[in-house]
VEXPALUM-962478 format. One line per field, with one value per residue (C-alpha): residue number from 0; residue in three letters; x, y, z. Coordinates in steps of 0.02 Angstrom, whole numbers, plus 32768, in hexadecimal, padded with zeros to 4 digits. Layout:
residues N
k	(NUM, ...)
r	(ALA, ...)
c1	(X, ...)
c2	(Y, ...)
c3	(Z, ...)
***
This chain:
residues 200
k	(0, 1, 2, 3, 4, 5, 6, 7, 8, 9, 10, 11, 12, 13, 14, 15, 16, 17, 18, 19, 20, 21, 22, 23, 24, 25, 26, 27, 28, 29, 30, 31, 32, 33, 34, 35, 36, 37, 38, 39, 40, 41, 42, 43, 44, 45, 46, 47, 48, 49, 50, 51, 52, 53, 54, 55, 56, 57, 58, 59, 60, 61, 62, 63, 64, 65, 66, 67, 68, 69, 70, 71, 72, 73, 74, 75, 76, 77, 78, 79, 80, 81, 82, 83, 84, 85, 86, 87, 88, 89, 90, 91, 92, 93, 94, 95, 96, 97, 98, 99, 100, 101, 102, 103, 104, 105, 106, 107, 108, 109, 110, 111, 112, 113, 114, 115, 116, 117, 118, 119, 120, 121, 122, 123, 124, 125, 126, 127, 128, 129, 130, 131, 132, 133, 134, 135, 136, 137, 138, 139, 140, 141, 142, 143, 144, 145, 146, 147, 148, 149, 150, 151, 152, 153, 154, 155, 156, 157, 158, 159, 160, 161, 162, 163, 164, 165, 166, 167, 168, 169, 170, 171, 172, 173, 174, 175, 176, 177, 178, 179, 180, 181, 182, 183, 184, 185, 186, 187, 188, 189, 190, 191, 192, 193, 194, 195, 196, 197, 198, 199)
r	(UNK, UNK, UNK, UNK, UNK, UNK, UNK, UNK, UNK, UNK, UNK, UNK, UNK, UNK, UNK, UNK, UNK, UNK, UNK, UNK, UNK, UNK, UNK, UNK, UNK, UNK, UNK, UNK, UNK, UNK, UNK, UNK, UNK, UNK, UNK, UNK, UNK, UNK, UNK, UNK, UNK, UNK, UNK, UNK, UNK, UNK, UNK, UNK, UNK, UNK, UNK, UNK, UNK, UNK, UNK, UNK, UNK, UNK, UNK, UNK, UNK, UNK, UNK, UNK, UNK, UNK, UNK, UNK, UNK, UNK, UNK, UNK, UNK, UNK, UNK, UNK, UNK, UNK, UNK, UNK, UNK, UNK, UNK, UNK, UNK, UNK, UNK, UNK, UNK, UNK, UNK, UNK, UNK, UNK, UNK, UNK, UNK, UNK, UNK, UNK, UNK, UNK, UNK, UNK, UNK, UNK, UNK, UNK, UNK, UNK, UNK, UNK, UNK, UNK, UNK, UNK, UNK, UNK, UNK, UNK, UNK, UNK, UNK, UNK, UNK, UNK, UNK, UNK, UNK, UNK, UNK, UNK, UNK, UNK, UNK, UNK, UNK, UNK, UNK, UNK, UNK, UNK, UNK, UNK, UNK, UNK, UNK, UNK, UNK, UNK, UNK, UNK, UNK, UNK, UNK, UNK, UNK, UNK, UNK, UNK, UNK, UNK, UNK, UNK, UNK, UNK, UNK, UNK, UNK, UNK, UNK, UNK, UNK, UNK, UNK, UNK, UNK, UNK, UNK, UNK, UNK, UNK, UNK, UNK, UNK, UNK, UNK, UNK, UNK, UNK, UNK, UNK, UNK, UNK, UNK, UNK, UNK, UNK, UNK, UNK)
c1	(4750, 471E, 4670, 4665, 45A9, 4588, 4515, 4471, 4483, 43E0, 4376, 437C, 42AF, 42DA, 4375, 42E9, 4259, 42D7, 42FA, 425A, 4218, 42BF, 42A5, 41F6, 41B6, 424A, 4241, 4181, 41AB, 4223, 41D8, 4122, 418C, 41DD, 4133, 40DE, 4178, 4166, 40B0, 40C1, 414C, 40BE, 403F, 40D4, 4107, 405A, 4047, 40DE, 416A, 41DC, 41DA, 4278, 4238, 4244, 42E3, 4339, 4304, 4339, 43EC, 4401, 43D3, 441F, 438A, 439E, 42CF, 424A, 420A, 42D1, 4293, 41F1, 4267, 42E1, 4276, 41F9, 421F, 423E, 41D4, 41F5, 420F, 42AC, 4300, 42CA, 4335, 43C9, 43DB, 43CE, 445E, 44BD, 44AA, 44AA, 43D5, 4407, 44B2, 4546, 45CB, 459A, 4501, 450A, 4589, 4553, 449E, 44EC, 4485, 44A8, 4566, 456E, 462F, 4662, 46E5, 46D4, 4735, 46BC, 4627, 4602, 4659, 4698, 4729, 470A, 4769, 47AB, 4819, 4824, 48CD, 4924, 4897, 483D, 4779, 4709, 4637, 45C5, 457E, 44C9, 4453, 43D7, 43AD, 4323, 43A3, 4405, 4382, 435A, 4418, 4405, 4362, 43CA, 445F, 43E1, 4388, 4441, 44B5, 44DE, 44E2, 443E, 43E5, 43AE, 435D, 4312, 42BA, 427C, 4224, 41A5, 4187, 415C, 4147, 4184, 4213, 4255, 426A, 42CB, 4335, 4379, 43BC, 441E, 44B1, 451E, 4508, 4574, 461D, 45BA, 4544, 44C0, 44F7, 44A1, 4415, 43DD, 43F7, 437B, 4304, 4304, 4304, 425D, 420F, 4244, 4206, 416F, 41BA, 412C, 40A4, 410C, 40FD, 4075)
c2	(9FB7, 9F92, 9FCF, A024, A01D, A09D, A09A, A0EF, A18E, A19C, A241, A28C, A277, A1AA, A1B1, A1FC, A187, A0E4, A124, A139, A0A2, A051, A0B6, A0DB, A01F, 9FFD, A09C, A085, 9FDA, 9FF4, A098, A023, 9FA7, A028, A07C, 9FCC, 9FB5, A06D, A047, 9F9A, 9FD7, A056, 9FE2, 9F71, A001, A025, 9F6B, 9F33, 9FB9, 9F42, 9EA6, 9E52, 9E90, 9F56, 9F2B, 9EE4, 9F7E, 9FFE, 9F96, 9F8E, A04D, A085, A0EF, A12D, A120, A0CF, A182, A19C, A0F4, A11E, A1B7, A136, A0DA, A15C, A15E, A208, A23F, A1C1, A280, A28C, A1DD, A1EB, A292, A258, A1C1, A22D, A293, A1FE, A183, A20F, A1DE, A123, A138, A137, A08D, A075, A067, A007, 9F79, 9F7C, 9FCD, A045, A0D0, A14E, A146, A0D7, A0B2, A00A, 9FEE, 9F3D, 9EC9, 9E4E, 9E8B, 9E99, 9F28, 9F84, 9FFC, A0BE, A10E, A17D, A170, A1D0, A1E5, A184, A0ED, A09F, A0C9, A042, A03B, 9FBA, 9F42, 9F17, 9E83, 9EF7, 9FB0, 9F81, 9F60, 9FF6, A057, 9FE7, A024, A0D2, A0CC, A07B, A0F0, A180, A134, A11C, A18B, A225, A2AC, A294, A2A5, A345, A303, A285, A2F4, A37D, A2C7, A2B9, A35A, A37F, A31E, A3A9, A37D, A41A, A43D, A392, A399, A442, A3C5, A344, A3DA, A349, A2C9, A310, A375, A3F6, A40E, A49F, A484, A3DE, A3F6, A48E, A419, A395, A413, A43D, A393, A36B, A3FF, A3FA, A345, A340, A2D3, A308, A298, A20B, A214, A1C4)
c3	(9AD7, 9B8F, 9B9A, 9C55, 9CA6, 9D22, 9DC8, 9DAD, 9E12, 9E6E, 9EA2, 9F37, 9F40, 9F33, 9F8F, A039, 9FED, A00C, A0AF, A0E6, A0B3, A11A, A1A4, A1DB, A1F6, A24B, A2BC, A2E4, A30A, A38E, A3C0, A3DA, A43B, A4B0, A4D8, A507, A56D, A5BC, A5DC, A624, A690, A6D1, A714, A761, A7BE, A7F4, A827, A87B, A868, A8A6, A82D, A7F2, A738, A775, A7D9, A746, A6D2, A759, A758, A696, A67B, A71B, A765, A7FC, A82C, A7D7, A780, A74C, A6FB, A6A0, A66A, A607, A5D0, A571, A4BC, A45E, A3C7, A314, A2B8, A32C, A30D, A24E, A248, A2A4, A23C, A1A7, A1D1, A217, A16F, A0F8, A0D1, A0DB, A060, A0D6, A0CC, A188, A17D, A0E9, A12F, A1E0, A1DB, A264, A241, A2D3, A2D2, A36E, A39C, A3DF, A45C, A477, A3FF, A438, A3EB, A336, A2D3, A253, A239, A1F7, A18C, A225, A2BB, A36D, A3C1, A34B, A366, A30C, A2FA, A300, A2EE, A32F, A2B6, A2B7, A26F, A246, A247, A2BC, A33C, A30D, A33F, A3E7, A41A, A3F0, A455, A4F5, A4E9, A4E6, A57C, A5DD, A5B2, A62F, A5B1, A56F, A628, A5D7, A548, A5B5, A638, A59C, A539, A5ED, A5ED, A52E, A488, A416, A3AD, A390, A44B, A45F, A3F4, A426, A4B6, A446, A430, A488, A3FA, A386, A377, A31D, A3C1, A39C, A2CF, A2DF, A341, A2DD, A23B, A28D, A2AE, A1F8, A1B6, A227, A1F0, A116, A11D, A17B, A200, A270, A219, A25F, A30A, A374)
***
């Protein structure tokens, strides 16, 4: 007789607990770099605006002025990145994630960077997902494409004028197919969690 072992099937208490303790160092790590970065990049400004440091950052996240800057370079609330990488690795589960520690469903286009193929293709192509090192850096990325990326201008302007996670994410509709769907499901994930105790 072949004797057949199963995977322990986990709770979904232990499944969140796992992510959590993946996630929220990681997040507040980034999240602590970006604001130094935000706040360093204010007393520049207020010292010489026109340094080859605040001329290189208005060229990599294409501002058009120095507050469009400050703008990009603000970092949202942890609550709202823990929720979207919920939803986006299935609480730390999906194969993505797992293989390529992509955990907000970033597509490559590049065959010259590091990825992975999904199980999914778009007019008759191929879909393909960036690969990162670490989920530290997954989050770095999702941080820049927030901070460059047209369609989240919105989003953007709303995190300067107010920290409250359930009015930002009301202006993430664009991030997924399932537009007001998904940003309603954030809002419930932040709030069924206690994803506010996270922020800073």
């Amino acid at each position: 007789m072949v004797s057949v072992t199963y995977a322990k099937s986990i709770s979904v208490q232990e499944k969140k607990q796992k992510f959590l303790n993946t996630f929220v160092p990681a997040v507040t790590q980034v999240y602590d770099e970006l604001t130094q970065r935000y706040k360093k990049t204010q007393e520049l400004l207020e010292k010489n605006p026109k340094s080859p440091e605040i001329a290189k950052l208005m060229k990599t996240y294409h501002a058009k002025d120095t507050q469009d800057l400050l703008t990009r370079l603000k970092p949202h609330p942890i609550s709202v990145t823990l929720a979207q990488a919920a939803m986006e690795t299935g609480w730390g589960t999906s194969r993505l994630f797992k293989i390529a520690n992509n955990a907000f469903g970033v597509w490559s286009f590049s065959k010259n960077e590091p990825r992975v193929p999904a199980f999914a293709y778009r007019n008759k192509k191929q879909v393909y997902l960036r690969k990162y090192e670490s989920v530290a850096d997954s989050i770095r990325h999702y941080y820049k494409t927030i901070a460059t990326v047209k369609v989240f201008s919105k989003f953007r302007a709303k995190t300067m004028k107010t920290p409250n996670p359930y009015t930002l994410v009301k202006e993430l509709d664009k991030y997924s197919e399932r537009r007001y769907v998904y940003t309603n499901k954030l809002a419930s994930i932040i709030k069924y969690n206690q994803f506010l105790k996270y922020d800073k």
